[in-house]
Every structure is written in structure tokens, then in C-alpha cells.
C-alpha positions as CSV (number, residue, x, y, z in Angstrom):
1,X,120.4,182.6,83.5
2,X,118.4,180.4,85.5
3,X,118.7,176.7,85.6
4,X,116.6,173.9,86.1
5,X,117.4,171.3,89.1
6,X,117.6,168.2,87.4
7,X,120.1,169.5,84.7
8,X,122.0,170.7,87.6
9,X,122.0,167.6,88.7
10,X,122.8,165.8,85.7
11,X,125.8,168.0,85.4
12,X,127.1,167.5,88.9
13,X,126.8,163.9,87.9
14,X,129.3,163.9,84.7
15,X,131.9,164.6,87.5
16,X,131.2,162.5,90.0
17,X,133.7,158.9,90.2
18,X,132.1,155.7,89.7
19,X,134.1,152.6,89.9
20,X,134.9,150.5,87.2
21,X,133.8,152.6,84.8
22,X,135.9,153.5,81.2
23,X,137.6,156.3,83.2
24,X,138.2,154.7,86.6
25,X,141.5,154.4,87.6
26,X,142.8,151.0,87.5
27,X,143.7,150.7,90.9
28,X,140.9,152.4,91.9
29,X,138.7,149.7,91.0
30,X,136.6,147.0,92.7
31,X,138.7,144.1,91.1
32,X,142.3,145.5,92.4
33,X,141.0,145.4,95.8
34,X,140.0,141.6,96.1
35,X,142.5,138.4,95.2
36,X,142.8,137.0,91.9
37,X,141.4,133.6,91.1
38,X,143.5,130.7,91.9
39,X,141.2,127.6,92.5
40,X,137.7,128.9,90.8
41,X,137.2,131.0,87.7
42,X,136.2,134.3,88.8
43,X,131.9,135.0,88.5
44,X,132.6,138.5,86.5
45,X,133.9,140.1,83.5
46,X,136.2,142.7,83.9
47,X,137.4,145.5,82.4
48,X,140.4,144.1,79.8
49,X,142.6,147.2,80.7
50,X,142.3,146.0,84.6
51,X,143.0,143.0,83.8
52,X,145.8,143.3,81.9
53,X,147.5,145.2,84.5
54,X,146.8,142.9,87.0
55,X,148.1,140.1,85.5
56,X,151.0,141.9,84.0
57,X,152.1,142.7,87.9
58,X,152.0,138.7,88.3
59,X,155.2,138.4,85.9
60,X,157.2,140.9,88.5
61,X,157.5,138.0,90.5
62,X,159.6,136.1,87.7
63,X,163.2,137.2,87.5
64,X,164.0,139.9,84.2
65,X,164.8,137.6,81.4
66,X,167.9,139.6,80.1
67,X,169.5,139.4,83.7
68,X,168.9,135.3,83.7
69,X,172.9,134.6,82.5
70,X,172.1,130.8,83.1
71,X,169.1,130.7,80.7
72,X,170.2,129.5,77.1
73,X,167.3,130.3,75.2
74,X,166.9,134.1,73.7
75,X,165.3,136.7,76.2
76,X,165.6,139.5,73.1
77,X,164.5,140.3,69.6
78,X,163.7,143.5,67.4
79,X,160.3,145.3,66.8
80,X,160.0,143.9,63.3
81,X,160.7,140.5,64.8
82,X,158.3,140.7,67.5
83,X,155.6,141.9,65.1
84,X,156.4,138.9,62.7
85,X,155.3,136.8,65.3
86,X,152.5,138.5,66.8
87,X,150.8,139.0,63.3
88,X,151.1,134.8,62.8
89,X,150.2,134.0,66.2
90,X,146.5,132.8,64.9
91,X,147.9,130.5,62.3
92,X,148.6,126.4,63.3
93,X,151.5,125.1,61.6
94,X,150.0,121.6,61.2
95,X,147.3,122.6,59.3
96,X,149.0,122.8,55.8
97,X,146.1,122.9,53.7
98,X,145.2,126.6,55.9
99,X,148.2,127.7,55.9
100,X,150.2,126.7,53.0
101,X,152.7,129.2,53.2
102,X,153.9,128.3,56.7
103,X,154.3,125.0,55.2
104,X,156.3,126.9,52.6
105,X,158.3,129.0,54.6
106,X,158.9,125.8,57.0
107,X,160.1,124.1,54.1
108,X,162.7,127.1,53.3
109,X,164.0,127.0,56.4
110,X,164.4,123.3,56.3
111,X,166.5,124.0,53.0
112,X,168.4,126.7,54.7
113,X,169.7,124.7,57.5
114,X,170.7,121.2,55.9
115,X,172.5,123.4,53.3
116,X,174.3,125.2,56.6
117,X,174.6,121.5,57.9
118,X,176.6,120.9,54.5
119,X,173.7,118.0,53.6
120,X,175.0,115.9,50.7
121,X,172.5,117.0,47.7
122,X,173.0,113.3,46.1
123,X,171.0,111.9,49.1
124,X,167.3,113.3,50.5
125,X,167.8,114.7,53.0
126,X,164.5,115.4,55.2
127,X,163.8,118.1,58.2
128,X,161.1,119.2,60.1
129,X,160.4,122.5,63.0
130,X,160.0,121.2,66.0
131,X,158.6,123.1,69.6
132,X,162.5,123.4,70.5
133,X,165.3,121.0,70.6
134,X,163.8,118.7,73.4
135,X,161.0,117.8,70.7
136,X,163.7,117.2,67.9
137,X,166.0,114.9,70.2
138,X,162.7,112.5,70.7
139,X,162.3,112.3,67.2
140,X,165.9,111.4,66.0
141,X,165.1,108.9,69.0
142,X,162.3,107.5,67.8
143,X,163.7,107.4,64.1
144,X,167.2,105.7,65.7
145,X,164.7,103.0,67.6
146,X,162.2,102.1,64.9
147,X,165.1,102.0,62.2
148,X,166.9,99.5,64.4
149,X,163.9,97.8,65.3
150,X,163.4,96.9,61.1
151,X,166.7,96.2,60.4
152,X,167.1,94.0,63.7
153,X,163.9,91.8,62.6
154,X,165.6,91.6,59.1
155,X,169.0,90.2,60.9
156,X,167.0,87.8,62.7
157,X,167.9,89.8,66.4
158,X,165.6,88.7,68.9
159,X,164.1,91.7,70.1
160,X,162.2,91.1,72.8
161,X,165.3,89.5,74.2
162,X,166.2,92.4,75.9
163,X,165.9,96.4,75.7
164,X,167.5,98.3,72.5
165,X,170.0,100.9,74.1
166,X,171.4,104.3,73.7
167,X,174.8,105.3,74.1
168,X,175.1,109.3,75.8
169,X,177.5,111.3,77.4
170,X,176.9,111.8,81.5
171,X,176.8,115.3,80.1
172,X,173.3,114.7,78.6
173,X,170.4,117.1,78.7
174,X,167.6,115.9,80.6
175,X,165.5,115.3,77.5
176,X,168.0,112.2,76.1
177,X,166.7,110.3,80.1
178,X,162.8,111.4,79.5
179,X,163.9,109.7,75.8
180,X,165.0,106.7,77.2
181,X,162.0,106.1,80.0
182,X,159.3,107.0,77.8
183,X,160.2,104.6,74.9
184,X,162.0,101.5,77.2
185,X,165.2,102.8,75.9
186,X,168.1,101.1,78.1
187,X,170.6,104.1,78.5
188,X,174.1,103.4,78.9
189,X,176.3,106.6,79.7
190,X,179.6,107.5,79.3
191,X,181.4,108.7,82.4
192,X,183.1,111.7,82.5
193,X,186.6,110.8,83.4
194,X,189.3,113.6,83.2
195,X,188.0,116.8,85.4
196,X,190.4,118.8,82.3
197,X,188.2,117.5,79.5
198,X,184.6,116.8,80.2
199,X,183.5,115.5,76.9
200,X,182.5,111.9,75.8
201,X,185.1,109.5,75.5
202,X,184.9,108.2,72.1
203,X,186.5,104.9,73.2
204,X,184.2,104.3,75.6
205,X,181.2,105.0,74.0
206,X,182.2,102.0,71.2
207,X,183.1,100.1,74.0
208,X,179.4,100.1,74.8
209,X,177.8,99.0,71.7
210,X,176.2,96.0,71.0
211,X,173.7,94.5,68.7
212,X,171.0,96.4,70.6
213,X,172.3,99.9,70.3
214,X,170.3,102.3,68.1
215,X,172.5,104.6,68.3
216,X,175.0,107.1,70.0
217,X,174.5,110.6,70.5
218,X,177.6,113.5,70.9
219,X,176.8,117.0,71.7
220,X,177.8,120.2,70.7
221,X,177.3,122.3,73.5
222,X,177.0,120.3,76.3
223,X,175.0,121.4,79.1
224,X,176.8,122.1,82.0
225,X,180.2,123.1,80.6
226,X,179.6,124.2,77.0
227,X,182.0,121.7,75.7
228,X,182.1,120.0,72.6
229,X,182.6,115.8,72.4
230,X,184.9,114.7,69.6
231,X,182.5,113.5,66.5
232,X,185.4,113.0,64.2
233,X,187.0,110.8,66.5
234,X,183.8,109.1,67.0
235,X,182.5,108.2,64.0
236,X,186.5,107.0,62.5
237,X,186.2,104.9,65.2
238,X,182.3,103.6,64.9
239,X,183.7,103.4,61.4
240,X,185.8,100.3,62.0
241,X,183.2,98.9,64.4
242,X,180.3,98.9,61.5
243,X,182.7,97.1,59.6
244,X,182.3,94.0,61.9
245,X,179.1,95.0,63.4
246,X,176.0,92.7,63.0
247,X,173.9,95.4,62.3
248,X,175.6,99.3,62.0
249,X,175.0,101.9,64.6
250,X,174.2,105.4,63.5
251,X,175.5,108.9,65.1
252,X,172.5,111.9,66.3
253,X,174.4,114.6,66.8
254,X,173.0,116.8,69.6
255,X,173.5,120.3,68.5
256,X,171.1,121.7,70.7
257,X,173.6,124.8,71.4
258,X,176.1,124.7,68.4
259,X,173.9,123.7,65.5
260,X,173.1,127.4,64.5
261,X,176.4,129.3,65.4
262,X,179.1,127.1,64.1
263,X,178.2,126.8,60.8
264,X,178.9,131.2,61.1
265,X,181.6,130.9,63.1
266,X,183.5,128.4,62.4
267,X,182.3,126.9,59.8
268,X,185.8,124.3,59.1
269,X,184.8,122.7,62.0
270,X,183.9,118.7,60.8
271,X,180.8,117.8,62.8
272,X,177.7,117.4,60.6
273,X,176.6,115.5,57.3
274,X,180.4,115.6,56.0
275,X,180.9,112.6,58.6
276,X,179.8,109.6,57.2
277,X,178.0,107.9,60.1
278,X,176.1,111.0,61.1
279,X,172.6,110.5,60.4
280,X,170.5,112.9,61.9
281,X,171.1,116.7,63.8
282,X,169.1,118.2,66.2
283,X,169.3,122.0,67.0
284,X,167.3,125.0,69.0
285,X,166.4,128.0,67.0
286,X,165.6,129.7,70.3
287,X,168.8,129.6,71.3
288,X,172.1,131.0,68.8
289,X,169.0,130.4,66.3
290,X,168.1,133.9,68.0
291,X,164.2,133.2,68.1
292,X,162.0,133.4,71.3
293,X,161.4,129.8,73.3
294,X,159.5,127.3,70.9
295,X,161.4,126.8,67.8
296,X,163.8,123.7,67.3
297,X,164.8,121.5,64.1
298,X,165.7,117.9,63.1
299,X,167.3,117.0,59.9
300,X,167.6,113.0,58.5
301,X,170.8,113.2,55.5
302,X,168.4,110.8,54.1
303,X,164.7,109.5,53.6
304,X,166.3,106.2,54.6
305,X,167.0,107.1,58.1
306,X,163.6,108.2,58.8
307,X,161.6,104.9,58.8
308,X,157.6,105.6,56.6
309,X,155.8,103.7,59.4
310,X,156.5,107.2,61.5
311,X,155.6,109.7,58.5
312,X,152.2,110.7,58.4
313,X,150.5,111.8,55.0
314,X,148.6,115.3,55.6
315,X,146.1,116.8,52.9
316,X,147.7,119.8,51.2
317,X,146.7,122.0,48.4
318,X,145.3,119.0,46.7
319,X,148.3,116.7,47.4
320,X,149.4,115.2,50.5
321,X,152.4,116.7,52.6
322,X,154.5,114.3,54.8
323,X,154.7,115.1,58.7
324,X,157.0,113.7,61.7
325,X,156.1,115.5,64.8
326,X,154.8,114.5,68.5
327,X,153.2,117.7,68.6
328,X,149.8,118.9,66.7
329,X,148.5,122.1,66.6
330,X,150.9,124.8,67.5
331,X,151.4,128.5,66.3
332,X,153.4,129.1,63.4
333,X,154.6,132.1,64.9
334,X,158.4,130.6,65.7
335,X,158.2,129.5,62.5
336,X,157.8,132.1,60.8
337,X,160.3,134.2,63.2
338,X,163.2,131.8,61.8
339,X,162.8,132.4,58.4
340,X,162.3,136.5,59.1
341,X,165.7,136.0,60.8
342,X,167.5,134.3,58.0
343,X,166.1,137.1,56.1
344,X,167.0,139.7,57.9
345,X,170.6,138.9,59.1
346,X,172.0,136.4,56.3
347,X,175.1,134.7,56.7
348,X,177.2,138.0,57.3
349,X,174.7,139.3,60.4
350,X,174.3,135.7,62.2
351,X,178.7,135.9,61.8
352,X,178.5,139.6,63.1
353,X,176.1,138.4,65.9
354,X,177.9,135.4,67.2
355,X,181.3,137.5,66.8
356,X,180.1,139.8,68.8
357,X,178.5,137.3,71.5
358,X,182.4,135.4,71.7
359,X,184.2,138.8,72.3
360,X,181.7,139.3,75.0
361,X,182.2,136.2,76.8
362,X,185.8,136.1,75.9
363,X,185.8,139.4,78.4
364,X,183.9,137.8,81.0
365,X,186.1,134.9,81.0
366,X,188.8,137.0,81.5
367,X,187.7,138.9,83.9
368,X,186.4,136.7,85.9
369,X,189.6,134.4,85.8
370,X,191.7,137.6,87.1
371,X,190.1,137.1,90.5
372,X,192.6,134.3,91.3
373,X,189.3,132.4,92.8
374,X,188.4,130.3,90.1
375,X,189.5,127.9,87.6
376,X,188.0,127.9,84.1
377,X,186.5,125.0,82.4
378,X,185.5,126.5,79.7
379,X,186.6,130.6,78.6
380,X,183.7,130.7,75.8
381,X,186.6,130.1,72.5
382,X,184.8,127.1,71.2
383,X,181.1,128.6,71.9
384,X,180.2,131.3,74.2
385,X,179.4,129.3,77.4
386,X,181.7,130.5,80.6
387,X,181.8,128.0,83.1
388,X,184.0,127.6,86.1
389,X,184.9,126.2,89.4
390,X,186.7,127.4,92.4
391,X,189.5,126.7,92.5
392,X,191.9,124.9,95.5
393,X,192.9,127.6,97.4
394,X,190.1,129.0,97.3
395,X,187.9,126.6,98.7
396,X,190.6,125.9,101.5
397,X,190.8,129.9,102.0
398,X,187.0,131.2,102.0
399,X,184.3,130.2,104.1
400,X,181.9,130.4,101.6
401,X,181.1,128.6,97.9
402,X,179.4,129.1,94.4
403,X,175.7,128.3,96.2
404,X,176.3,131.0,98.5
405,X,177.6,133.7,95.6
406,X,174.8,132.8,93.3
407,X,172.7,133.7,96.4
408,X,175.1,137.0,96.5
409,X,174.3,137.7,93.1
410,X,170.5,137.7,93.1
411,X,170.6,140.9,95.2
412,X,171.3,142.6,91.9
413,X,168.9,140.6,90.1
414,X,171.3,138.3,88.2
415,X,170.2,135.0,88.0
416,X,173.9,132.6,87.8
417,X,173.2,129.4,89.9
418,X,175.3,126.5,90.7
419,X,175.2,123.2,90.2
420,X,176.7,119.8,90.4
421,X,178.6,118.0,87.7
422,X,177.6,114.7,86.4
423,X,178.5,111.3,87.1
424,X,182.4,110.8,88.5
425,X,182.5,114.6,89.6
426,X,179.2,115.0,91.3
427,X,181.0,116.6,94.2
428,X,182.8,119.2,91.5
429,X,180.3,122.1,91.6
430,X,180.5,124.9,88.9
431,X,178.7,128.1,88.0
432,X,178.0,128.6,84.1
433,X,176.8,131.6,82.0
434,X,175.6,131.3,78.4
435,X,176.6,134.8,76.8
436,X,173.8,135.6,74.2
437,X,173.4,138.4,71.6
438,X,171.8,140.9,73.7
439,X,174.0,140.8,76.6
440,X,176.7,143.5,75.9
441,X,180.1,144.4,76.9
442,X,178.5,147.4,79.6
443,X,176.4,144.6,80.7
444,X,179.0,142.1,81.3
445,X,181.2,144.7,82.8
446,X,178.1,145.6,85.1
447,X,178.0,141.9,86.3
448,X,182.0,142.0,87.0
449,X,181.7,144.8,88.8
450,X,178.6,143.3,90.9
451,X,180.7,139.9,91.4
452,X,183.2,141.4,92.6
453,X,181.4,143.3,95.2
454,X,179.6,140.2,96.1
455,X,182.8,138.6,96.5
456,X,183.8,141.2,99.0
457,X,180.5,141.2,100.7
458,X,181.1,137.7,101.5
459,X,184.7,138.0,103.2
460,X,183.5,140.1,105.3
461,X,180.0,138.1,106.3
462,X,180.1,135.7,109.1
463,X,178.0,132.6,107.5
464,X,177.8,129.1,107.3
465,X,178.2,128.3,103.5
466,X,175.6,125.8,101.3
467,X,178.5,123.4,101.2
468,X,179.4,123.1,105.2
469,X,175.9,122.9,105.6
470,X,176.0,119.9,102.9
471,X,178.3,118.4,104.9
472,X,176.6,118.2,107.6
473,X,173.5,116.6,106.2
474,X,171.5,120.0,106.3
475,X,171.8,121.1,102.8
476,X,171.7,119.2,99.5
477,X,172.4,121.2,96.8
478,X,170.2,120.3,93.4
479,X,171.5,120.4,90.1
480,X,170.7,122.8,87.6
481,X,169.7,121.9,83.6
482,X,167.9,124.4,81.4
């Protein structure tokens, strides 16, 4: 059979590699042999298969999200879940009249949590989602400062006089300070004053109000130990002040951490809208919520603690739908991932979940306190958050500390640093973990088993630790907050 040259040719050519094309081989291409952009936008399309790749390789860089034991917020959740999220990704949660049933199922989950909250149905109680729990603290701010602000005008307060103030724990979140700055909010904190109990003095914090105080917040989970400050205390005693008060001062409680596993696990526990001078609860659903980062909530146990001057009408279905948020458009997706998990798990999975999650960091506890090295702060009964210390023999003993093993442990990937305590036991350092449903007992055991190797790898390493170093003006350490 004879053949012509030029279909010879065009043959040879169906088999010949040309970059970039459909079939070229991603790093065969032009575009994985030059630098991504970092100061211009790039002159040239590219293939969306290259450039998913490369970009994908930038996240290598970040540490794996399940091995991050510091991180609070949720690194896992299921197919269905995932797919939720991706399929609502397009919609915006503030546009109610487009999307009226994210405004419905934000509305459900509203209901869902003041219920779990145990909100008194003889009042009107009000909620809204937030983009996590730093978003919901500014808002029961603002509500706690424009509230006083009315009420002070109506007593006849001065209030230029001199700045309203807030009333915090030194074991704030950083959000409570960016509060406070960005609103002229004096804040007065609480020392911590017993190393053996790191919580808010309840005492103190009356102590501290005046007729400028809008307000004092608790938390339930407190950062850097896990520890839970003593609202029932609290608000007997900001009981009797009121009575006397010239104008009342309300309780926020900051449940950032304990807001959606409490009411599972132990649900007894008086905290929320059974205590009469709690006003208003902020919570993360990212976090025992067990949604992705970008979800929070904020619930008022009445319309009378949310003043209408900061309540926006928005057009909706004919009608107009009130709003209370600093942010605008945002995804609905985190939304609509809550209310897929209180569908999915119901009361009886969250309680399985966060059961689960305690026996896990009741393990770790354990097994890290058998070392002999450390002394626990907190072992994870109340909430699982581990957090500990070394203790005095050990730092007489060793010649290293906690900055030098969470340097240890990152050779294995985990991702445990250490920190600073607050005010009154800032030289006090401590190394926390936050336990989370998809960290397991293999896992945990896995991490035991690489502590203690790092442990030993240390002994045996001639170093000069982080806190020598310190000492000699060489090496600060920096505190850690999520």
C-alpha cells in the first residue's frame, strides 16, 4: 500500500509532544518551569489542570491540619458535609430576598441553639450566624455599649465624662482587646491570682464595676487553659450589686469553646439563660459546633438587650427581615453546614461525638502526666482541652523547656506550641492541646509515643534551651492565641 508524504507526516505528527497542550504532562509544561506570580498578575491563561496543581503544592508548605493539636477550630468533616457546603458556596447569606431559605435554615438554627441554651420562651429571645465567634463577641459588645449608652443618658450619667468599660478575665481571647480599642472601650482585667485555679475571680470582677461598665464577660473555655470561670458565682454576686447599682450591669458569656458541647455533655451545668443576669452568649460553630472555620453565633434572651438603633430592616419576600451583623456578603455555606449537622447527628450523635472527644483527651492527659515531667492544669474533665506545665523538678533537672519540645515535636509534624500565661504568671509557660472529634485514640497514642521519643532525644542533645537563651536577653518567647 503506498502512502502519500503529507499523510505520513500528519500521522508522525499525532505523536509527536507539544507543550501545554490537553495531553501534556503537567510538569512538563512551560508554566511549571517559571515562578508563580507574586507582585504582578501573570500576562497568560493557563491550563486550569496546571494550575490547580501548582497552587495546590503551595498548601504543602502549611502544616496538615489534623496534626495542628493547638488549633481549636475543626480540621475534619464527612463527604455529605463537605458536599453541603460546596453545593451552597454561590449563595450570600445577607441577601434574604435570594436566598430565603438560608434565611430559613439560619433561622432554625437560631431556634435550635437558644433552645440548647435553655432560652426562657416567655421573653424574645433573638440570634444571629456570625463569620465565627470573634464576629459574635463584637456584637454582644456593641449591644452591651449602645444599651448602656441609652440607659446612662436616661439616668442622667455624663458620658463623655469618661470611657464606658468592660470587665474581662486576663484569660481573654484576643478579640475582647480588638473589642475594646476599636470602640474606645476602657478594659479593666481581672488578674489571675492562684496558679491552681486560673479562672476569673468573681470578687474581683464586681469589685471593678462602676457606673461606666457595660458589662462583664466569663468564659467557658478559656483560651490558654481550657478552664471555665464561675458564672453562678458571678451573677449571685452581680445580683446584690444591681440591687444598689445606679444603672445594672449585664453578664456576655463567652462560650466561644463550651457553648456547643456542654449543653451534650453536661447539660446540668448552670451557665446560660437560667442565670438571671446573663444577657447575651457567644459561641463558635467551627469549633465543638464541628463545622469548618467561618461559622459562629450570638443569642440576646431578649429583644430588649439588643438596642433597634443597631438592627437593620432588610427586604425579604415582601416583608422586611431584621439583621445585626458587621459583616455583609458572605457564603451561606457554614450556614447551611450547621443545620446539616444538627440534622445529621441530633442530640444523641453531638453526646456520642463529644464523649468520644473526653475519653480521648482523658487518655492523653493521662498519659502524658505519667511522665513525672509535667504538672497538669487542666486533664480535659470539664472540656477536652489538655494543658500543662513542667513541673519543679523538672525544670531544675533538664536542660531544656516546652519551646524547645514543641520544636522536638514538629519533626513529626505535630504542631503543639508553647506559650506564656497571662498577666501575674507571664513567666509560667504551658503547652495546650485541644482534643477534637477526629483525633482518635491511635492518634493520640501516636503523639505519646512521638513525645516521648522527643523527650529522650532531648536528654541526650547538648543545647542551649529557648528559656536560657531568654534569660539571657537572646530569646523572647511570644505568646500563642488561636
Amino acid at each position: 500500500m503506498l502512502h502519500k508524504k503529507s499523510n505520513i507526516k500528519k500521522d508522525e505528527e499525532k505523536f509527536v509532544f507539544r507543550a501545554d497542550s490537553s495531553s501534556t504532562p503537567i510538569f512538563g509544561s512551560h508554566e511549571s518551569d517559571v515562578l508563580l506570580p507574586r507582585d504582578k498578575i501573570g500576562q497568560k491563561m493557563m491550563d486550569p489542570r496546571i494550575a490547580y496543581q501548582l497552587v495546590s503544592d503551595e498548601m504543602m508548605h502549611d502544616g496538615n491540619p489534623r496534626y495542628n493539636l493547638c488549633t481549636f477550630v475543626q480540621t475534619y468533616m464527612e463527604e455529605e458535609a463537605r458536599k453541603i457546603m460546596l453545593d451552597s458556596m454561590a449563595t450570600n447569606a445577607i441577601d434574604k430576598s435570594e436566598y430565603p431559605q438560608t434565611t430559613e435554615i439560619e433561622k432554625r438554627c437560631v431556634n435550635i441553639i437558644a433552645n440548647l441554651w435553655n432560652a426562657n420562651h416567655q421573653e424574645d429571645f433573638m440570634g444571629t450566624s456570625t463569620v465565627g465567634s470573634s464576629e459574635a463577641c463584637m456584637l454582644g459588645g456593641m449591644a452591651m455599649k449602645f444599651r448602656w449608652r441609652k440607659r446612662a443618658q436616661a439616668l442622667g450619667i455624663d458620658t463623655t465624662k469618661q470611657k464606658p468599660n468592660l470587665i474581662v478575665g486576663s484569660g481573654y481571647q484576643v478579640v475582647w482587646e480588638k473589642f475594646c480599642v476599636y470602640w474606645d472601650i476602657e478594659m479593666r482585667e481581672v488578674p489571675m491570682t492562684d496558679i491552681n485555679d486560673l479562672t476569673m475571680d468573681p470578687q474581683k470582677a464586681i469589685a471593678l464595676c462602676d457606673d461606666y461598665t457595660i458589662g462583664i464577660v466569663p468564659i467557658m473555655g478559656i483560651t490558654y487553659t481550657g478552664m471555665f470561670d464561675d458564672i453562678v458565682t458571678l451573677d449571685k454576686l452581680l445580683s446584690q450589686y444591681n440591687k444598689s447599682a445606679k444603672i445594672s450591669v449585664p453578664i456576655h458569656v463567652d462560650a466561644a469553646s463550651g457553648g456547643l458541647y456542654l449543653p451534650f455533655i453536661n447539660p446540668d451545668l448552670t451557665w446560660d439563660f437560667r442565670l438571671k443576669n446573663v444577657v447575651s452568649i457567644s459561641t463558635s460553630g467551627h469549633k465543638y459546633g464541628l463545622i469548618y472555620p467561618g461559622i459562629g453565633w450570638v443569642m440576646w434572651r431578649d429583644k430588649q438587650f439588643l438596642p433597634d438603633e443597631l438592627v437593620f430592616e432588610v427586604a425579604y419576600l415582601g416583608d422586611f427581615e431584621p439583621t445585626f451583623q458587621i459583616n455583609f456578603s458572605r457564603s451561606g455555606s457554614q450556614i447551611w453546614a450547621q443545620y446539616y449537622c444538627f440534622v445529621r447527628w441530633g442530640f444523641e450523635g453531638y453526646k456520642a461525638i463529644h464523649e468520644r472527644t473526653r475519653d480521648v483527651g482523658l487518655f492523653l492527659a493521662k498519659g502524658i502526666k505519667s511522665l513525672g515531667l509535667f504538672d497538669m492544669i487542666n486533664e480535659g474533665q470539664n472540656i477536652p482541652i489538655i494543658c500543662w506545665t513542667m513541673n519543679h523538678r523538672a525544670q531544675q533537672e533538664k536542660h531544656w523547656d516546652l519551646y524547645d519540645l514543641a520544636d522536638r515535636l514538629r519533626f513529626n509534624g505535630w504542631q503543639v506550641p508553647a506559650y506564656p500565661l497571662p498577666a501575674n504568671f507571664k513567666d509560667v509557660s504551658v503547652m495546650r492541646i485541644v482534643v477534637r472529634a477526629d483525633q482518635s485514640m491511635e492518634q493520640m497514642s501516636l503523639f505519646l509515643k512521638d513525645l516521648k521519643q522527643a523527650i529522650k532525644e532531648l536528654d541526650t542533645t547538648n543545647l542551649v534551651s529557648h528559656k536560657r537563651q531568654s534569660q539571657e536577653g537572646k530569646i523572647v518567647p511570644v505568646g500563642y492565641t488561636h
